[in-house]
Rosetta silent file (secondary structure, phi, psi, omega in degrees, C-alpha in Angstrom):
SEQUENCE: XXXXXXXXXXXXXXXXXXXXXXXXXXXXXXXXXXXXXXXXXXXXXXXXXXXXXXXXXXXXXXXXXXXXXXXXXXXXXXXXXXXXXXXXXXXXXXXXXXXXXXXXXXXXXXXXXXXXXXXXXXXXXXXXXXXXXXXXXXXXXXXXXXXXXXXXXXXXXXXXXXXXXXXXXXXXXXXXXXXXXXXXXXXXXXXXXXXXXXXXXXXXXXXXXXXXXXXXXXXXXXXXXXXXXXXXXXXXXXXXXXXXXXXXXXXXXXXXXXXXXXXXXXXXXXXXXXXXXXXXXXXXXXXXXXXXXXXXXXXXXXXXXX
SCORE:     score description
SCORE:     0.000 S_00000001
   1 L     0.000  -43.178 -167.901  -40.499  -30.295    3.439 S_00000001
   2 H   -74.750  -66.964 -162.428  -38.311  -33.180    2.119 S_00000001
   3 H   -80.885    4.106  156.558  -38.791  -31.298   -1.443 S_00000001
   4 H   -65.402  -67.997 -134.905  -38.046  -27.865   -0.279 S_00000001
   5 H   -97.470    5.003  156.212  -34.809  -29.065    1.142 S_00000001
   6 L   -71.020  -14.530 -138.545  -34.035  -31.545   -2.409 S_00000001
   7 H  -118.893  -70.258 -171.966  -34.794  -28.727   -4.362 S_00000001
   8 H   -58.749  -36.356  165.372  -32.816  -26.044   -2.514 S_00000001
   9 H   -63.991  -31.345  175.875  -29.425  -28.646   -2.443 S_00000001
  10 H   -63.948  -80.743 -155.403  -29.312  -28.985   -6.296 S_00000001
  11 H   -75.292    7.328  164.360  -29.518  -25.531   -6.103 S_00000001
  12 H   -68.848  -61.597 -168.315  -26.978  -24.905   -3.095 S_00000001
  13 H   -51.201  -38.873  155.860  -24.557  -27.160   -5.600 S_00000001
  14 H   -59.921  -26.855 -133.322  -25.292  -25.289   -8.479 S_00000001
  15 H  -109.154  -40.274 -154.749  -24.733  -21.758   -7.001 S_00000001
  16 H   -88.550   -6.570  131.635  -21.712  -23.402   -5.098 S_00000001
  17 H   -48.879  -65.827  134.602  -20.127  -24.816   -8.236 S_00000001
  18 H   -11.964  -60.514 -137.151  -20.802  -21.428   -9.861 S_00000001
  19 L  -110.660    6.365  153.168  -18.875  -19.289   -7.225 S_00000001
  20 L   -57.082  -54.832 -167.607  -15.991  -22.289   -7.398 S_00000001
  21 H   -81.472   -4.056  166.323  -15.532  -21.775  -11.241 S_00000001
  22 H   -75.608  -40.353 -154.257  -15.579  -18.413  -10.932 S_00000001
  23 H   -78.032  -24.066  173.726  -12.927  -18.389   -8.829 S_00000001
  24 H   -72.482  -41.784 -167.194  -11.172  -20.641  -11.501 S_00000001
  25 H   -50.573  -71.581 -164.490  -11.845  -17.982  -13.951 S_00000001
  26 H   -70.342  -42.916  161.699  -10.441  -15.244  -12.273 S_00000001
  27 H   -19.808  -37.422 -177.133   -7.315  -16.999  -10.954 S_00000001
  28 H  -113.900   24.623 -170.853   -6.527  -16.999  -14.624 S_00000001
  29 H  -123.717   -3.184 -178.361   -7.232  -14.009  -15.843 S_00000001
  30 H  -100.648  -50.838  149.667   -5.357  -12.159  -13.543 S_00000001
  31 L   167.758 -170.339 -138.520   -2.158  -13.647  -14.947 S_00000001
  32 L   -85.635  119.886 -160.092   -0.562  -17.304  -15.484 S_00000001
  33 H   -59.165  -24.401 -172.994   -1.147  -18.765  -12.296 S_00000001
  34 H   -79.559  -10.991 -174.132    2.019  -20.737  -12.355 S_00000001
  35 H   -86.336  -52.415  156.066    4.281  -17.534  -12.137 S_00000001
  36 H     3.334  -56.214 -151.919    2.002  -17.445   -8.623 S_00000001
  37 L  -125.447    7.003 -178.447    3.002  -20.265   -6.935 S_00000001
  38 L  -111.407   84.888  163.245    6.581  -20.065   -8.221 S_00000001
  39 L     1.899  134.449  164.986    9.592  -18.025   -7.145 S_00000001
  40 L   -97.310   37.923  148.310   11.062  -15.358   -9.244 S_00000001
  41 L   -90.444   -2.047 -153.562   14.142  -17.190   -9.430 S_00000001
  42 L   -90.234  113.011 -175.421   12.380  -20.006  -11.004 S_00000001
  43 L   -52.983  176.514  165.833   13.909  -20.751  -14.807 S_00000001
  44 H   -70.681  -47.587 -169.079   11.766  -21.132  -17.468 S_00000001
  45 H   -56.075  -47.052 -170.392   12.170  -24.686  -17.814 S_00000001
  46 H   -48.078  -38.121  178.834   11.648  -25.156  -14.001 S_00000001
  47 H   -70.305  -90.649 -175.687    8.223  -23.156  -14.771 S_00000001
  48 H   -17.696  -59.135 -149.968    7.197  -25.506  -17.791 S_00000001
  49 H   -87.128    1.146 -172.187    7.940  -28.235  -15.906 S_00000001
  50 H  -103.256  -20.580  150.669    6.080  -27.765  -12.509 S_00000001
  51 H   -31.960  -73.342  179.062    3.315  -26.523  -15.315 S_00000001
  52 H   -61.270  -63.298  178.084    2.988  -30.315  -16.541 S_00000001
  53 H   -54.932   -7.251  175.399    2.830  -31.326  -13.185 S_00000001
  54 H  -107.041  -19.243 -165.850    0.181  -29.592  -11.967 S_00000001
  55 L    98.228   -1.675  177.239   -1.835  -29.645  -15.162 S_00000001
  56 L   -76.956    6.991 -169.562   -1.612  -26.316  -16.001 S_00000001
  57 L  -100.808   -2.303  168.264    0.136  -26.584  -19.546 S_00000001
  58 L   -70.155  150.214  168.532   -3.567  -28.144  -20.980 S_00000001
  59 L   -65.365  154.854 -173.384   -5.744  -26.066  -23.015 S_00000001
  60 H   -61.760  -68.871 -178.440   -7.992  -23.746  -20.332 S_00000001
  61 H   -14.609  -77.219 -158.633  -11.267  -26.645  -21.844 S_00000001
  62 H   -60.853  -34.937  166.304   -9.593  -29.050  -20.628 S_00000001
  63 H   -40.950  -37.012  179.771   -8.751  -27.722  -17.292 S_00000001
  64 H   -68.422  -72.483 -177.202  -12.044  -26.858  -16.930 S_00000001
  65 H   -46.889  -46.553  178.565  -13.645  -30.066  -17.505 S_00000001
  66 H   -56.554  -48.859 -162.367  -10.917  -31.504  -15.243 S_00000001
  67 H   -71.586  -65.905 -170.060  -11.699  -28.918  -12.338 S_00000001
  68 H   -36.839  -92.618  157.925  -15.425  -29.872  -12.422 S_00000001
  69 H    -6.511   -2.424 -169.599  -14.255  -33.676  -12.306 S_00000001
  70 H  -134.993  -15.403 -163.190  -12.024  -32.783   -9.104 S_00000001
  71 H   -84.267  -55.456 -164.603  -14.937  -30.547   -7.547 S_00000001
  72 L   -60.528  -57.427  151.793  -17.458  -33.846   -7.818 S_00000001
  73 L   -20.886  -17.506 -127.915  -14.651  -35.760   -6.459 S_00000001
  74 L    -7.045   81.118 -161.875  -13.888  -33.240   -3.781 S_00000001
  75 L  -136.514  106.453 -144.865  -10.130  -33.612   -5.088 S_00000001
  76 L  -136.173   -0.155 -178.711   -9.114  -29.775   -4.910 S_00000001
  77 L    71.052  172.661 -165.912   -4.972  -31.288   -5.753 S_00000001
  78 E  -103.943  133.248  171.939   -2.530  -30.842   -2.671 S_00000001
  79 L   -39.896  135.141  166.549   -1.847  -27.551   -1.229 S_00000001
  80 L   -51.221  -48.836 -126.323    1.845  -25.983   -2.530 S_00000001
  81 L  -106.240  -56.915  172.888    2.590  -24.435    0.680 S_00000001
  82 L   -87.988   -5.188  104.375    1.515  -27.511    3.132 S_00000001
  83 L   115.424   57.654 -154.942    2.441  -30.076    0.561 S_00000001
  84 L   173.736  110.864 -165.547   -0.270  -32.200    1.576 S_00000001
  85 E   -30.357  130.677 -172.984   -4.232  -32.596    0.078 S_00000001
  86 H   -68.982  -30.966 -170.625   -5.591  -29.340    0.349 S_00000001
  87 H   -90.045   16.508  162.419   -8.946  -30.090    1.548 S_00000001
  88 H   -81.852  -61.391  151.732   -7.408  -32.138    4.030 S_00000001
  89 H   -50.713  -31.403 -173.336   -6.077  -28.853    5.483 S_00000001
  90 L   -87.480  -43.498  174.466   -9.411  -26.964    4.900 S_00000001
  91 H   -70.681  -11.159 -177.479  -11.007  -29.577    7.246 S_00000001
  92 H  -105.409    4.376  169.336   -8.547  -29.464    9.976 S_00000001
  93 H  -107.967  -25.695 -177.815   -8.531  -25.004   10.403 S_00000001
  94 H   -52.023  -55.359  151.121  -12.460  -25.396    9.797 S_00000001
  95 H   -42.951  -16.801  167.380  -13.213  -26.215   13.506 S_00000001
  96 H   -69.006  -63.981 -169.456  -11.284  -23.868   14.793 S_00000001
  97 H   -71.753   -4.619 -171.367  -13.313  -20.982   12.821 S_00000001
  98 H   -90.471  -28.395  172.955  -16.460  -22.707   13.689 S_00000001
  99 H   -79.532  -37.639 -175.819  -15.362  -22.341   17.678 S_00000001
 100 H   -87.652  -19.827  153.034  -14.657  -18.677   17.333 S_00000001
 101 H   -63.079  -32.139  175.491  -17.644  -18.100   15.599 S_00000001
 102 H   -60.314  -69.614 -176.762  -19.547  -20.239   17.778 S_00000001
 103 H   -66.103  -49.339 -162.800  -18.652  -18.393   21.014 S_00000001
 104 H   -72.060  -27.072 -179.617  -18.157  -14.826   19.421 S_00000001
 105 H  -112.358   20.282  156.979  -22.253  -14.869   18.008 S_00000001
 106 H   -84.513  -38.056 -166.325  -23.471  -17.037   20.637 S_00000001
 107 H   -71.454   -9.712 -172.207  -22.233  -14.240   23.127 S_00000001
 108 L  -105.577   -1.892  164.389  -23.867  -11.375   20.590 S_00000001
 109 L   -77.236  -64.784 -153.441  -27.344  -13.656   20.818 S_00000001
 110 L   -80.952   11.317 -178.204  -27.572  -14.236   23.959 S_00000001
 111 L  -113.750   -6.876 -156.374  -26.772  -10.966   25.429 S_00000001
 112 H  -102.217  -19.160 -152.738  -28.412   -8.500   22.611 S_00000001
 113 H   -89.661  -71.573 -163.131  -32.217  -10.466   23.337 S_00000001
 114 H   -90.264   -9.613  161.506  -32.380   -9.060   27.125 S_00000001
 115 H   -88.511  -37.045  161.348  -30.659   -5.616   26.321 S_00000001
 116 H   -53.579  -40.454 -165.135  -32.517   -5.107   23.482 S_00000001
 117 H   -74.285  -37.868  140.423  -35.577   -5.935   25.210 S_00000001
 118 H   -17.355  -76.804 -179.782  -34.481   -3.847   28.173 S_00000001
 119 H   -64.980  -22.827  171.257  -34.065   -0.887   26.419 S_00000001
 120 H   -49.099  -37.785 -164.575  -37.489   -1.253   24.622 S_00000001
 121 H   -71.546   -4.380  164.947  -39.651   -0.897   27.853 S_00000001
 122 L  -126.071   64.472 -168.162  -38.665    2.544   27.963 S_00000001
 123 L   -76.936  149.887 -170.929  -37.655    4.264   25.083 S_00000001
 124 L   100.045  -20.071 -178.256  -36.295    7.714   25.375 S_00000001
 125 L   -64.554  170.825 -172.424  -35.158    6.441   28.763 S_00000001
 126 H   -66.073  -70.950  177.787  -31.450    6.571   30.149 S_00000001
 127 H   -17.001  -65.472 -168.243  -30.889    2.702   29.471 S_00000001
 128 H   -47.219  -69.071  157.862  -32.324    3.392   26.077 S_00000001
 129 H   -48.303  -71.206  176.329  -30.102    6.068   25.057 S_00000001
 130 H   -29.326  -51.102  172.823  -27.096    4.371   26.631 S_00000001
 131 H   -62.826  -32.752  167.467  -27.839    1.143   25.075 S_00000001
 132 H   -67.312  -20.593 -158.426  -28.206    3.078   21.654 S_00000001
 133 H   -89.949  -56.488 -174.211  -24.932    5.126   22.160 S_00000001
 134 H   -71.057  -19.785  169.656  -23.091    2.035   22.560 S_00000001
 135 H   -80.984  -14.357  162.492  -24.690   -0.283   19.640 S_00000001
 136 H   -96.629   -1.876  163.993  -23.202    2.744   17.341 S_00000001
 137 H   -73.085  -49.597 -173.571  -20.062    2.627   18.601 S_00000001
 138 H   -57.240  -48.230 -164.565  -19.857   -0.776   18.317 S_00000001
 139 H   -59.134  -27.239 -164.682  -21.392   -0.914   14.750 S_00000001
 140 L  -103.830   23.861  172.804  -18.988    2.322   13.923 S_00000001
 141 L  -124.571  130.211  176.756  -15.595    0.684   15.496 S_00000001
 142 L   -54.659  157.745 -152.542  -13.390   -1.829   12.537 S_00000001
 143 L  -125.423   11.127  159.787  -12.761   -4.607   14.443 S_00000001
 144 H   -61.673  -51.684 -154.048   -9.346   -4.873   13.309 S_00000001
 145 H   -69.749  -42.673 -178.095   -9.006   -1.608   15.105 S_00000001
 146 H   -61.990  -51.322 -165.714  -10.882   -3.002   18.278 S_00000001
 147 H   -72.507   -8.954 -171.835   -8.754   -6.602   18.399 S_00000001
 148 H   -94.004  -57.907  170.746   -5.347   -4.596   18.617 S_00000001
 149 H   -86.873   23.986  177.099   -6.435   -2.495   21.095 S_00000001
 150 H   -86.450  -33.491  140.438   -8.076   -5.076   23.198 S_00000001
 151 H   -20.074  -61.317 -166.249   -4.525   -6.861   22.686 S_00000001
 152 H   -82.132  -28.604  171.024   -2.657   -3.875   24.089 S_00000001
 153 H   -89.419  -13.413 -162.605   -4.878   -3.651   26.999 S_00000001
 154 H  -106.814  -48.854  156.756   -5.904   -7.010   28.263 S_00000001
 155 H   -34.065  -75.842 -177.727   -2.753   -8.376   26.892 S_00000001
 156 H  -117.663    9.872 -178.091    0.125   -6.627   27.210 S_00000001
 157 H   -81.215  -66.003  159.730   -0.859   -4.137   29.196 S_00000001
 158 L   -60.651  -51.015 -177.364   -2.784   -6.187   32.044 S_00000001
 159 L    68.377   29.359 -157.959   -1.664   -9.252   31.101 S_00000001
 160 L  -105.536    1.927  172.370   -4.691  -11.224   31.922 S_00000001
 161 L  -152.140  168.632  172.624   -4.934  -12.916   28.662 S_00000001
 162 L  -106.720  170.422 -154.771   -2.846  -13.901   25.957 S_00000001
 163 L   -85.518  -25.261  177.956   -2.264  -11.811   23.188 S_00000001
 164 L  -163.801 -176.930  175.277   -2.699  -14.006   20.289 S_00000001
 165 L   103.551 -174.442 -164.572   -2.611  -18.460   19.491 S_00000001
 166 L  -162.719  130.758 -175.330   -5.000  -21.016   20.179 S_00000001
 167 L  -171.363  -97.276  168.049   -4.352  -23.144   23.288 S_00000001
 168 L   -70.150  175.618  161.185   -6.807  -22.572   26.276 S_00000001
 169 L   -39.353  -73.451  175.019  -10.022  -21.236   27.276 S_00000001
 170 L   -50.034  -16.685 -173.874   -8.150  -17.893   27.499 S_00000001
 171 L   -74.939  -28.294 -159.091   -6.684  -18.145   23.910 S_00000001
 172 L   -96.592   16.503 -164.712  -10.560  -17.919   22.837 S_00000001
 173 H   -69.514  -68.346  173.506  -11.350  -14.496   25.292 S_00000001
 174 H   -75.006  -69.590  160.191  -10.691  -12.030   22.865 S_00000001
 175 H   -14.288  -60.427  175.747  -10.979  -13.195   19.624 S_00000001
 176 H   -68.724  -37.079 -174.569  -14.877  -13.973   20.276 S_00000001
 177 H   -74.119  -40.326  153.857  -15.164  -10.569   21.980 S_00000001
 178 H   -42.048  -71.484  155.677  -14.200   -9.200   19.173 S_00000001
 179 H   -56.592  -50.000  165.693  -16.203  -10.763   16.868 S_00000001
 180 H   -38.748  -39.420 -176.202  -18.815  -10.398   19.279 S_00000001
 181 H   -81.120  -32.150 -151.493  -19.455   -6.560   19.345 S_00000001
 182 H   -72.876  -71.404 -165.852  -20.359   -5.248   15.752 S_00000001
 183 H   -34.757  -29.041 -166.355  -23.080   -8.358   15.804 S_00000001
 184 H   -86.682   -4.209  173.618  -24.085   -7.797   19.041 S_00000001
 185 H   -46.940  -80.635 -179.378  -24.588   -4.075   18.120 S_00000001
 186 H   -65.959  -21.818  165.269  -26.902   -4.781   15.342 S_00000001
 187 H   -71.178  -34.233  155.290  -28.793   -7.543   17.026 S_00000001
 188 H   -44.038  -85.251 -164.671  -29.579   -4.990   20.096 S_00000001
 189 H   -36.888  -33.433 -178.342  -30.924   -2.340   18.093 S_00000001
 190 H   -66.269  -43.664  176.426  -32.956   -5.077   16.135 S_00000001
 191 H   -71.893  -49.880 -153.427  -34.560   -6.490   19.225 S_00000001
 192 H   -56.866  -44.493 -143.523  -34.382   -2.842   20.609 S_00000001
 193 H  -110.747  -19.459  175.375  -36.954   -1.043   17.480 S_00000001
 194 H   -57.570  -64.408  163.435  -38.692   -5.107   16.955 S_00000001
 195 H   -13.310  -94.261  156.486  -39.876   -4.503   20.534 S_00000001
 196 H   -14.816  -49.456 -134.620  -40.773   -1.139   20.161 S_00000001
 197 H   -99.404  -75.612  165.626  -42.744   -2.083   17.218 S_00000001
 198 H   -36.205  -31.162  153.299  -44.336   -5.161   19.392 S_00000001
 199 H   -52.265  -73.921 -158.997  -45.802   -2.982   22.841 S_00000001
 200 L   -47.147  -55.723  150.238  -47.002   -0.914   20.654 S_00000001
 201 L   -11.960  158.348 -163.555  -49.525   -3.747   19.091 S_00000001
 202 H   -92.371  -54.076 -152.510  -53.440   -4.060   20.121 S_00000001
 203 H   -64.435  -61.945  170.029  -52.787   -7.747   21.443 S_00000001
 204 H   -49.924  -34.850 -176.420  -50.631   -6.467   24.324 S_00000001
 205 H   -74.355  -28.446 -178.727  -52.260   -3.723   25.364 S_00000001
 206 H   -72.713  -42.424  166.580  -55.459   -6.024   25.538 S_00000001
 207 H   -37.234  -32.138 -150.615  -53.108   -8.609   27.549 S_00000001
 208 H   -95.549  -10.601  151.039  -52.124   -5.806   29.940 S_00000001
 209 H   -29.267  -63.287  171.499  -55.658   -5.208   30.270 S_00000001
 210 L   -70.909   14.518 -172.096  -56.548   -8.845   31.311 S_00000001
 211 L    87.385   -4.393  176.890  -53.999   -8.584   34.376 S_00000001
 212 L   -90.494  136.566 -174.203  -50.844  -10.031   32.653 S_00000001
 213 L   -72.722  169.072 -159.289  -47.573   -8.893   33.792 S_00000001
 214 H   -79.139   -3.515  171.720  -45.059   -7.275   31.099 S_00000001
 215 H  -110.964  -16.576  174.077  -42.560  -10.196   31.488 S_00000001
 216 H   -66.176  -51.349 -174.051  -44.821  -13.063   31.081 S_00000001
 217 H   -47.652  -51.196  179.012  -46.387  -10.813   27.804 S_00000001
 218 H   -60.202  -41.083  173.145  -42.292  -10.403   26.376 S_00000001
 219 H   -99.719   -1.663 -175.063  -41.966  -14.033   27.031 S_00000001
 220 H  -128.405   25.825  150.560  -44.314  -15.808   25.951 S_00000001
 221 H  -117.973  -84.535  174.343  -45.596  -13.353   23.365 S_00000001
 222 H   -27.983  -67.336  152.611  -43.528  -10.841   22.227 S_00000001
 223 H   -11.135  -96.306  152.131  -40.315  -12.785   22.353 S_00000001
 224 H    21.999 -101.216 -164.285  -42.562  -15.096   19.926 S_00000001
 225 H   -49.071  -18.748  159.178  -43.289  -12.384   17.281 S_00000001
 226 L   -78.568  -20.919  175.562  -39.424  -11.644   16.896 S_00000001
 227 H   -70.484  -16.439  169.779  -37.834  -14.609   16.056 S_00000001
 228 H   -75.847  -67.013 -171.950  -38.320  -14.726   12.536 S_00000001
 229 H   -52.182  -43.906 -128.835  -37.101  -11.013   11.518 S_00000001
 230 H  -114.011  -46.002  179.977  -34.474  -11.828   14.594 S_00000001
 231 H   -63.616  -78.378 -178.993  -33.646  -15.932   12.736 S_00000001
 232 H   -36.100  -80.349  173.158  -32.606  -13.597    9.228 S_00000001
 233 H   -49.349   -1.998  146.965  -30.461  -11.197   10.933 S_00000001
 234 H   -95.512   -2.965 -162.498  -28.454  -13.977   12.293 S_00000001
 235 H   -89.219  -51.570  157.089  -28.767  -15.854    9.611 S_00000001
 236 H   -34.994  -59.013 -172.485  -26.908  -12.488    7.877 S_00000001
 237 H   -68.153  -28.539 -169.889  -24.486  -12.124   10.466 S_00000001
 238 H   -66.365  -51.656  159.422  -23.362  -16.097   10.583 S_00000001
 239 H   -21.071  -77.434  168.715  -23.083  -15.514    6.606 S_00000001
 240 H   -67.974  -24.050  167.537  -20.931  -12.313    6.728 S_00000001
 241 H   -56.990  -31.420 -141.303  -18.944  -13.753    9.737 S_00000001
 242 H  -110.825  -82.557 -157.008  -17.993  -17.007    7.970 S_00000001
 243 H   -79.689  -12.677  177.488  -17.172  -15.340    4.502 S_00000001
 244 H  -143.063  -32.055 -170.113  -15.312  -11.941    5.610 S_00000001
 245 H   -55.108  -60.852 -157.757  -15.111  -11.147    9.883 S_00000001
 246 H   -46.993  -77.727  154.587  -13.484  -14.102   10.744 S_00000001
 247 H    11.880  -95.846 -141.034  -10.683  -12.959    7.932 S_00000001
 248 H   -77.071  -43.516 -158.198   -9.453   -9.823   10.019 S_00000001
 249 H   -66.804  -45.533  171.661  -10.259  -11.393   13.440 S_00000001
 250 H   -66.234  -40.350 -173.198   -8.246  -14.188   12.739 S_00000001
 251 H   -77.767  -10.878  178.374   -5.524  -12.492   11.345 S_00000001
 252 H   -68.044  -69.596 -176.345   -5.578  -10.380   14.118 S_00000001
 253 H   -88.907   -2.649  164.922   -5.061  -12.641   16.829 S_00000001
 254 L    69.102   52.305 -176.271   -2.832  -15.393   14.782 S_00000001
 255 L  -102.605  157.742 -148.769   -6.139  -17.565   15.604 S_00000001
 256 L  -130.462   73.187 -177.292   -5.321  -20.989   12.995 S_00000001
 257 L  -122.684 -165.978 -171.850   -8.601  -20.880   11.269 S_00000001
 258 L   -93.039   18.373  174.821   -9.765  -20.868    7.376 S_00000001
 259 L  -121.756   10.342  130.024   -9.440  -17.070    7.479 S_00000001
 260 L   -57.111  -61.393 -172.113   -5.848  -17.320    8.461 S_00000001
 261 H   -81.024  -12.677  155.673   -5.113  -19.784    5.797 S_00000001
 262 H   -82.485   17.480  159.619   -6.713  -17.956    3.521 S_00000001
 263 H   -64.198  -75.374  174.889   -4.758  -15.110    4.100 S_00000001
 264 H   -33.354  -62.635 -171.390   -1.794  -17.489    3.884 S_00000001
 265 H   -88.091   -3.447  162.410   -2.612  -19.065    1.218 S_00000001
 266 H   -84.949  -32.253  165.225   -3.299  -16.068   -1.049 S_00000001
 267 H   -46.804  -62.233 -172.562    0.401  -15.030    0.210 S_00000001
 268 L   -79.438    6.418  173.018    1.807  -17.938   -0.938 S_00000001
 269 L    51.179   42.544  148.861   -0.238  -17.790   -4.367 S_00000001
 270 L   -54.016   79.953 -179.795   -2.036  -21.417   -3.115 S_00000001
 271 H   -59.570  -69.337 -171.478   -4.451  -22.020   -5.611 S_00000001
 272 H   -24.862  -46.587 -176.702   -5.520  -25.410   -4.489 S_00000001
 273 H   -75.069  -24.428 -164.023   -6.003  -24.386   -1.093 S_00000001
 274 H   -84.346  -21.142 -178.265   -7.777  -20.849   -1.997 S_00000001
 275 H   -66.477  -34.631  178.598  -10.325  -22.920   -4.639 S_00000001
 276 H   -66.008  -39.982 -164.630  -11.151  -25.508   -1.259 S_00000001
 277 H   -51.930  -40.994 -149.502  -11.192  -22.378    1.231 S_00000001
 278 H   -77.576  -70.740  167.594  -14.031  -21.120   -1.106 S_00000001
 279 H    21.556 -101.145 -172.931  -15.819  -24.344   -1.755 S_00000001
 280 H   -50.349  -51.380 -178.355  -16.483  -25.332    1.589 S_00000001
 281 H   -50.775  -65.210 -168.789  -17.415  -21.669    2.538 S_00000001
 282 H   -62.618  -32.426  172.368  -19.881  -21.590   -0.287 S_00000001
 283 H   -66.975  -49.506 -168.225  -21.347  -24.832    0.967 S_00000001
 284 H   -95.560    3.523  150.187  -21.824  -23.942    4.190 S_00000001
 285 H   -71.402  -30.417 -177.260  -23.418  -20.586    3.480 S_00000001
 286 H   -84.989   -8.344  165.738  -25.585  -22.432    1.330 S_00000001
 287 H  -107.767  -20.387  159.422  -26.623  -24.648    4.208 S_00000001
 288 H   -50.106  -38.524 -168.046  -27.074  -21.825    6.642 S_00000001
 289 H   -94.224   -7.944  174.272  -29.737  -20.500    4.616 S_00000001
 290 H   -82.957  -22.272 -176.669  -31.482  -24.008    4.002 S_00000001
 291 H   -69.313  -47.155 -168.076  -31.344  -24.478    8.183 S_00000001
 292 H   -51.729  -36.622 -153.141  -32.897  -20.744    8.488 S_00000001
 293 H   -81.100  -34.552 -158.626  -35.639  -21.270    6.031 S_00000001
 294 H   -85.784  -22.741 -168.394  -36.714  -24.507    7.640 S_00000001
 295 H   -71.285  -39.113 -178.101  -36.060  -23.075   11.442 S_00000001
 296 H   -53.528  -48.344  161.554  -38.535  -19.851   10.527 S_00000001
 297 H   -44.435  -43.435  164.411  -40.858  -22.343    9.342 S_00000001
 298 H   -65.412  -24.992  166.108  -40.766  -23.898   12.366 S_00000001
 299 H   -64.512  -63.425 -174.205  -41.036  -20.743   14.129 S_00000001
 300 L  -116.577   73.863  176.518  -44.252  -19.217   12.112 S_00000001
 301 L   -15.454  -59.789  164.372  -46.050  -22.047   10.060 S_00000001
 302 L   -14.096  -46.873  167.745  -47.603  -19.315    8.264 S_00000001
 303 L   -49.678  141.775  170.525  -44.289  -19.183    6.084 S_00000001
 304 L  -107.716  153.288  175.812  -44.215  -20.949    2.700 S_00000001
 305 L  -119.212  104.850  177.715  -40.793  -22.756    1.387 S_00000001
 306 L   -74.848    0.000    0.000  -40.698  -21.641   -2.028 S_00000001
């Protein structure tokens, strides 16, 4: 185990070094990065000289070698915008997205596990359809589209929450329900046809045989036999939440997370801060999938950790 999860960090560092230096690439390839971050009142000289100060008037080599050298370091230079080490900044919005993610796909676990399972014992059944009607709504409504009008109704309509911020209990209502349905969509339906797929099996029907009732067999079997296939697709969703949901969701609700400042900080042509947003993001997608691999293991021995 300890050389599964050595093995898999050099290569979380390489991959996450990769999608850093990429990001270096294309910053400069798109066009001179310094016209970016500068007003287009800004003289030439005023450009040259905020050039030299940043380091950007070096041959691209050297820059390169330097950017590596500031990655190992984690020394990402101080944000433009906040005027004040960027990755300094990236650690103080990161908790924030880790609380709305936290609440919006805890509330899509723990509720999609007893609907899905619900809807299994009968399929074709009213539940069944009903539960199906509504995981394709969810999966087919943007959730841009969803946080404005859950804004206009809960918000300003109702008034029973507030409409956008970070403060309270109440600041975090919406935002996670938001975030909450498209996962909790696809995590029904997954448990819903997993299920299915699990009844269906010789070992239950010989349980149901012996006298055991259908909720002991779902929990202490079934349940079981799901957790792996059910441990990916969250492992997916945490993944896509982290690198693109949060982005809209945040931006929605003015929630002061890394997909707000990256927003921000592409406005404001931030490099420093958009090479740290990605960083850390690539790091911690790259430790989401070393926690999955080892929790599935833990789940089904049977698994090997290539």
């Amino acid at each position: 185990m300890l050389h599964f999860v050595l093995r898999r960090l050099v290569q979380g560092f390489l991959v996450v070094i990769g999608v850093t230096t990429t990001v270096f690439v294309v910053t400069r390839m798109i066009g001179d990065p310094v016209a970016l971050m500068l007003p287009l009142s800004a003289s030439a000289a005023q450009r040259a000289a905020f050039a030299q100060q940043i380091g950007l008037d070096q041959p691209i080599a050297t820059q390169f070698v330097r950017f590596l050298g500031d990655i190992v370091a984690m020394d990402f230079g101080d944000s433009l915008w906040q005027r004040r080490p960027a990755i300094d900044v990236v650690f103080e919005r990161l908790p924030n997205t880790l609380l709305l993610i936290s609440a919006g796909l805890g509330t899509a676990v723990v509720l999609s596990i007893p609907l899905g399972a619900i809807a299994a014992l009968r399929p074709g059944g009213f539940v069944d359809r009903l539960t199906m009607s509504v995981g394709l709504l969810g999966l087919a409504m943007p959730q841009f589209w969803l946080g404005l009008v859950a804004i206009m109704i809960f918000a300003v309509t109702l008034k029973w929450l507030p409409t956008s911020g970070m403060g309270t209990a109440a600041h975090l209502v919406l935002p996670a329900a938001t975030l909450a349905l498209t996962p909790l969509a696809r995590f029904t339906m997954m448990v819903r046809a997993a299920m299915i797929d699990e009844l269906n099996k010789p070992y239950v029907k010989t349980a149901r045989a012996k006298g055991l009732g259908l909720i002991r067999i779902l929990r202490v079997h079934t349940l079981r036999n799901i957790l792996v296939p059910f441990l990916s697709i969250s492992g997916w969703e945490l993944i896509s939440t982290l690198s693109g949901y949060t982005v809209v969701v945040e931006s929605v609700f003015a929630w002061p997370g890394l997909g707000l400042t990256a927003v921000q900080a592409i406005q404001r042509g931030d490099l420093f801060l958009m090479q740290a947003i990605v960083f850390v993001i690539a790091f911690l997608i790259v430790l989401i999938g070393i926690v999955l691999d080892i929790l599935s293991k833990a789940v089904d021995p049977r698994i090997e950790l290539n």
